[in-house]
C-alpha positions in Angstrom: -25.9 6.2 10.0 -23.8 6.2 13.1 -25.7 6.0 16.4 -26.3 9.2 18.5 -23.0 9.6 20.5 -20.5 7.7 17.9 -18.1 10.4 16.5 -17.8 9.0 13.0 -18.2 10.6 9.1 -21.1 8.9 7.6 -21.1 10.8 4.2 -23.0 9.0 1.1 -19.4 10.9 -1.4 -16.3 10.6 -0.9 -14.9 13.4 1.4 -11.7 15.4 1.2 -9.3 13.7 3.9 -8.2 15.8 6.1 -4.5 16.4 8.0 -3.3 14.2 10.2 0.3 13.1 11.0 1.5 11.6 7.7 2.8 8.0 8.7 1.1 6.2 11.0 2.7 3.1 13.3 0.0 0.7 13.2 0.1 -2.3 14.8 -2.1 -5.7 14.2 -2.5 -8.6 17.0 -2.8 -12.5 16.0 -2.6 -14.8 18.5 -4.1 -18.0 20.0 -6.4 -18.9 22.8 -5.0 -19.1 26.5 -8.6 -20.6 28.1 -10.0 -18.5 29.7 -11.1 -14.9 29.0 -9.4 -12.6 31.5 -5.7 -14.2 30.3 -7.0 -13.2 27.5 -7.5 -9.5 28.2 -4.3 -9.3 29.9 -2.4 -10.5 27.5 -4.1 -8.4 24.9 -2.7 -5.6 27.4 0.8 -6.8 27.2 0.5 -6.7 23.8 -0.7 -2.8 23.4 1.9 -1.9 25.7 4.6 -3.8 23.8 3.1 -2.0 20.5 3.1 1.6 22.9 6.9 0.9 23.7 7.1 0.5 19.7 6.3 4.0 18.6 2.6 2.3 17.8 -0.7 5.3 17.5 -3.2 2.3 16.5 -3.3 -1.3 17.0 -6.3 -3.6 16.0 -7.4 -7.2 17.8 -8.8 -10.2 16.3 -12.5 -11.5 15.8 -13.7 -12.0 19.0 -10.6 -11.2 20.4 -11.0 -12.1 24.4 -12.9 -15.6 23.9 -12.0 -18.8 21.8 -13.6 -18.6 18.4 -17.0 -20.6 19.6 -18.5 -20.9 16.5 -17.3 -24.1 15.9 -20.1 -25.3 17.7 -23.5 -24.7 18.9 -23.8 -24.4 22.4 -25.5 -21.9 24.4 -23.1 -21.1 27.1 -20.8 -19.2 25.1 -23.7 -16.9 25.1 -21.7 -16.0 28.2 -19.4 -14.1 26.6 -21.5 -11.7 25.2 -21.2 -7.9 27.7 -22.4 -4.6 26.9 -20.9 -2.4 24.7 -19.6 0.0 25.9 -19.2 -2.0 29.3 -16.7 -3.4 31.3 -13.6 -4.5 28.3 -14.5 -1.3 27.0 -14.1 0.7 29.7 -10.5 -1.5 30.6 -9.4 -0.5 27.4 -10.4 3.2 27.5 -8.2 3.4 30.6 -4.9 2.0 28.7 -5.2 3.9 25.3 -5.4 7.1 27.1 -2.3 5.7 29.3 -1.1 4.6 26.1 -2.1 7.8 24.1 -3.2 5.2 21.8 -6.4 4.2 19.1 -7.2 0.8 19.8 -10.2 -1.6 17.6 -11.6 -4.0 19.9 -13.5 -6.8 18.5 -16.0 -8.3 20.7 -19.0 -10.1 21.6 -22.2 -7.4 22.4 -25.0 -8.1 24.5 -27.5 -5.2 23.2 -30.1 -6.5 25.1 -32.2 -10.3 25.4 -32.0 -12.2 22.1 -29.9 -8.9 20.4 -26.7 -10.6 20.2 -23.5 -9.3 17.7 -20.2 -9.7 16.7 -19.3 -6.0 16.9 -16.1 -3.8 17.2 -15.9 -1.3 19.3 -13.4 1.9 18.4 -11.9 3.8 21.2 -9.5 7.0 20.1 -6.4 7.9 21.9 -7.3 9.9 24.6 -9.6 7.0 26.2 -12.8 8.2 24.5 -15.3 5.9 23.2 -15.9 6.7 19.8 -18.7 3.9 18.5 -19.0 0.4 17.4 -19.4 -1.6 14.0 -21.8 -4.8 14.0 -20.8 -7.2 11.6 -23.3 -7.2 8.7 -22.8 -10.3 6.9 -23.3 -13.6 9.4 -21.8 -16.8 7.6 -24.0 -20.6 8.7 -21.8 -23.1 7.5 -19.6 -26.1 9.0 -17.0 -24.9 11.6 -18.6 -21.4 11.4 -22.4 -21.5 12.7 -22.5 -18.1 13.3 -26.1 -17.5 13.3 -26.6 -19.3 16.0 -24.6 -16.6 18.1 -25.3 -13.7 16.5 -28.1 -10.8 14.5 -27.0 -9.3 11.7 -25.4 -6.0 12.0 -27.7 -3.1 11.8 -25.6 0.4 12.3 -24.2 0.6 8.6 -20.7 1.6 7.7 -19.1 4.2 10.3 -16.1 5.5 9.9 -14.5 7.0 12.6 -12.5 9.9 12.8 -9.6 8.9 15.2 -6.3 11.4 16.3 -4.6 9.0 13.4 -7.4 9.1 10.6 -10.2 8.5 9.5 -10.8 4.7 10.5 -13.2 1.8 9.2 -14.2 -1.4 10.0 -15.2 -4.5 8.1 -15.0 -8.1 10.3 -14.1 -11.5 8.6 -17.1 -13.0 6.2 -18.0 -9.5 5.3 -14.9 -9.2 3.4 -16.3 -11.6 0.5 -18.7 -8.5 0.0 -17.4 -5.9 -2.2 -20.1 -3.6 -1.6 -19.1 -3.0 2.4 -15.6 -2.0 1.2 -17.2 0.6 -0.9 -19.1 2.0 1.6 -16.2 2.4 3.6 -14.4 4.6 1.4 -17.6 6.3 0.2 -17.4 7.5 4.4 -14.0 8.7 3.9 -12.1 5.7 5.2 -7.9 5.9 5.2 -7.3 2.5 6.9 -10.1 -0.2 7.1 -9.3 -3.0 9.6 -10.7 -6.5 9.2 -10.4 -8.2 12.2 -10.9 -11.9 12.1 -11.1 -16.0 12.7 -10.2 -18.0 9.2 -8.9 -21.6 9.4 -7.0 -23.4 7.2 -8.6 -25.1 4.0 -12.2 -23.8 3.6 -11.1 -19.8 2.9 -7.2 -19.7 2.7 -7.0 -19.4 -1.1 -8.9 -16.3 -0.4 -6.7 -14.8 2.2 -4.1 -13.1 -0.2 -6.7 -12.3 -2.8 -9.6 -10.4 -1.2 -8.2 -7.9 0.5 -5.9 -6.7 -1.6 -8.3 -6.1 -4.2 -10.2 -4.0 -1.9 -7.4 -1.9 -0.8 -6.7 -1.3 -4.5 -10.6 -0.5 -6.2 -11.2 1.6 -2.8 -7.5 3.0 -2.5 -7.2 2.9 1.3 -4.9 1.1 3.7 -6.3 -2.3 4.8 -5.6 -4.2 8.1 -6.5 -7.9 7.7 -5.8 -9.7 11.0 -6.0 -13.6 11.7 -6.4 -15.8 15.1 -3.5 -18.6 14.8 -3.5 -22.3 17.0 -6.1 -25.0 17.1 -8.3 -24.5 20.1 -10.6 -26.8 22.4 -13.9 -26.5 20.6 -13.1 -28.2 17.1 -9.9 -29.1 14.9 -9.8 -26.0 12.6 -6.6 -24.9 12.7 -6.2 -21.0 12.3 -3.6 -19.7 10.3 -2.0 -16.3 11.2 -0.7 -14.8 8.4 -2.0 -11.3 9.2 -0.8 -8.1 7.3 -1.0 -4.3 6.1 -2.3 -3.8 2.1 -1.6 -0.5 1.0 -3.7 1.6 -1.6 -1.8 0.1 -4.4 -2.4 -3.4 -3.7 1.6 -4.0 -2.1 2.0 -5.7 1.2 3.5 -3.3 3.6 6.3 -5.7 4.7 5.9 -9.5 5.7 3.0 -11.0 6.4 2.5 -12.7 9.7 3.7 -16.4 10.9 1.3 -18.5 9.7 1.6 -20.7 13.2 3.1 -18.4 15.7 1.2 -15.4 18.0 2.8 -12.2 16.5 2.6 -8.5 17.3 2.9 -7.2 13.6 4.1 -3.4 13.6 4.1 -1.4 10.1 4.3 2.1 9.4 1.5 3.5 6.8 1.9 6.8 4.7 -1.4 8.3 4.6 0.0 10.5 1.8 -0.1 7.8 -0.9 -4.2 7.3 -0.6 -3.8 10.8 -1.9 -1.4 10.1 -4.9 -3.5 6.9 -5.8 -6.9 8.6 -5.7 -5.1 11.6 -7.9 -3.7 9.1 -10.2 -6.8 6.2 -10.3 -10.2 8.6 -10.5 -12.6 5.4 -9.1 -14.8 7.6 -6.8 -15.3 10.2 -10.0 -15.6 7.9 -12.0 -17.8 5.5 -10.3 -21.7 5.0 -11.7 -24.2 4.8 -8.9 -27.3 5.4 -11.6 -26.3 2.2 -13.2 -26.2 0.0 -10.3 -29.8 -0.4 -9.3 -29.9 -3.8 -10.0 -27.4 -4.4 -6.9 -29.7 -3.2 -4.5 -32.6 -6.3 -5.8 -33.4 -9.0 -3.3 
């Protein structure tokens, strides 16, 4: 359940969706890391600006999007990125999507209080307002991404947020190997899912084109997978880009990404063809909630 104060639709069926404009300009942001974190945020406001100038209502940001992706290592003093959410980037960003008229997905580093560290998204709608925040649920502990050393696991559920575009969701990086967050998503009433996040070359990359278009198409929705790109100053991983729109059918919605070069990637999204797939594919009628206890065991 959302926390008091989020505006979201936290329904346990799947909901009617409601009107909104019919195509959506959405925009996605993959780019590398400049060194320090207020070039960061800048250029993160160049960028929404550029995707305002573009005809863009949403745009999305990577994992983590004002730091390098510290994980790499262990080190305490990237602790120091951690702020308050909502707080200080929050706030910025308020200010420029209502400029902007925009809905903007911030993925950041929250400080909820000593030792209550996450890796959390915060959503903000067009007219400035802060409208929640999704914790990341499932935290990966492996080589090149010792994440549990940084951060709790998420604890808010699955909000979905109901943005002047849509109804919006959020699902960030390693959750996206879990099928049952996806559902929950659309079970909320989700029309575009964003999955912001940090993947480098090698360990995950044959699962890039694969995951999340299967979740697009057994939860007919509109996904957003974004990726960092460069090799940055804390390790040699060497983060691959290739960020893109899935639609409910399972197509790419134009190219993906460079696989090497920062990218603003701008795609328009009919909202009307969630409605034609769920009409035609009957997954949330047909789905079998009394037979899936055995999911819920330790």
């Amino acid at each position: 359940m959302a926390k008091s104060g989020q505006k979201c639709s936290c329904a346990v069926i799947p909901i009617e969706l409601e009107t909104y404009m019919s195509v959506v300009r959405a925009a996605l942001v993959q780019t590398d890391w400049t060194g320090d974190k207020e070039s960061m945020i800048v250029k993160h406001e160049e960028y929404a600006r550029e995707a305002a100038a573009a005809g863009v209502k949403i745009i999305c940001f990577q994992e983590l999007f004002y730091g390098p992706y510290f994980c790499q290592v262990q080190d305490a003093e990237y602790y120091a990125y951690a702020e308050a959410i909502p707080g200080p980037t929050t706030e910025r960003f308020q200010a420029l999507a209502r400029e902007l008229e925009m809905v903007m997905v911030l993925p950041m580093y929250e400080d909820a209080g000593p030792g209550f560290l996450y890796n959390t998204a915060a959503v903000i709608d067009a007219d400035g307002s802060y409208l929640g925040k999704y914790r990341k649920q499932h935290i990966p502990h492996v080589k090149g991404f010792w994440e549990k050393f940084y951060f709790r696991p998420g604890n808010g559920g699955y909000p979905v947020f109901d943005t002047a575009v849509g109804k919006v969701g959020v699902y960030i990086c390693y959750d996206r190997h879990f099928p049952e967050g996806w559902r929950a998503l659309g079970l909320n009433g989700a029309q575009i899912v964003f999955n912001p996040s940090a993947t480098s070359r090698g360990l995950s990359q044959y699962l890039w084109s694969i995951e999340q278009p299967a979740a697009a198409v057994a939860n007919e929705y509109y996904v957003g997978a974004i990726n960092r790109v460069g090799i940055e100053d804390l390790g040699d991983d060497d983060f691959y880009g290739q960020s893109y729109f899935i639609d409910p059918e399972g197509s790419y919605v134009g190219e993906k990404g460079d696989a090497y070069k920062p990218e603003l990637i701008v795609r328009d999204l009919d909202l009307e063809l969630i409605t034609t797939v769920r009409t035609r594919w009957q997954f949330y009628r047909d789905r079998r909630p009394d037979a899936y206890q055995d999911l819920i065991r330790p």
